[in-house]
C-alpha positions as CSV (number, residue, x, y, z in Angstrom):
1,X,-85.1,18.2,99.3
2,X,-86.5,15.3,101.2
3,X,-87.6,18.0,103.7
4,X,-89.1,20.6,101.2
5,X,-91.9,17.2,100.3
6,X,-92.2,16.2,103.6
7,X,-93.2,19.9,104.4
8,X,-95.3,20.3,100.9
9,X,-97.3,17.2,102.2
10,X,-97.9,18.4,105.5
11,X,-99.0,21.7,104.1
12,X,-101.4,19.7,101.3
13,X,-103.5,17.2,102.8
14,X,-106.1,17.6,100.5
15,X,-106.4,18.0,96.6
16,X,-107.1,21.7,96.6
17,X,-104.6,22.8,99.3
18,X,-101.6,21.2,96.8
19,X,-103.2,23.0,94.1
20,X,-103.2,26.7,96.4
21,X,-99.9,25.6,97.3
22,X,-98.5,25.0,94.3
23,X,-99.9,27.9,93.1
24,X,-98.2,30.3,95.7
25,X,-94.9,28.6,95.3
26,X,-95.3,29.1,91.3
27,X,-96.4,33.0,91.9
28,X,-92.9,33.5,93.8
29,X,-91.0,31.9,91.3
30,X,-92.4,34.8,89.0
31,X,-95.1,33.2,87.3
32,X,-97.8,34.2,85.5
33,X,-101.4,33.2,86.3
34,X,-103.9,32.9,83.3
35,X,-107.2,32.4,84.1
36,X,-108.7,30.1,82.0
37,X,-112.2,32.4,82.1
38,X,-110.7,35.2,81.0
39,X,-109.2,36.2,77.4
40,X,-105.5,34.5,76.9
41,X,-104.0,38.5,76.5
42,X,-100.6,38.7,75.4
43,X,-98.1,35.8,76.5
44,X,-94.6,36.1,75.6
45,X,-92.5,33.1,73.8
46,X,-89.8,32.4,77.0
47,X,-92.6,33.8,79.6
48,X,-93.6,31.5,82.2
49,X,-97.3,31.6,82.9
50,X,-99.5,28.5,84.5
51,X,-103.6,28.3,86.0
52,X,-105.5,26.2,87.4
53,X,-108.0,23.6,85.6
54,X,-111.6,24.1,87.5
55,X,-112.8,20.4,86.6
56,X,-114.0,17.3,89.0
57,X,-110.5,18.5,90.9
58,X,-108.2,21.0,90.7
59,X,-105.1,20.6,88.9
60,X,-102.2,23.1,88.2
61,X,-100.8,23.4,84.5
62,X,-97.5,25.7,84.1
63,X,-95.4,25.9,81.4
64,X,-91.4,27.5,81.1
């Protein structure tokens, strides 16, 4: 696990590169992106959806 950090950290030296990172990594797991510009659509009680919050920096917001 130590490894999997180290690696993330190497990968994310900057603010937006984590947030494209942890993006990627949260597409593979299955998620869902909603884009906070766009209409919510349909979301699913036990889906897992997350997006990115375009503000002063970039932060990634996912829920389970």
């Amino acid at each position: 696990m130590i490894q999997r950090l180290l690696s993330f950290l190497d990968a994310s030296p900057v603010n937006f590169l984590a947030a494209k990172n942890i993006s990627d990594m949260l597409e593979a797991d299955g998620f869902r992106r909603v884009d906070q510009r766009q209409p919510l659509g349909e979301v699913k009680a036990g889906g897992t959806h997350w997006q990115i919050q375009f503000r002063r920096c970039k932060q990634v917001i996912f829920c389970k």
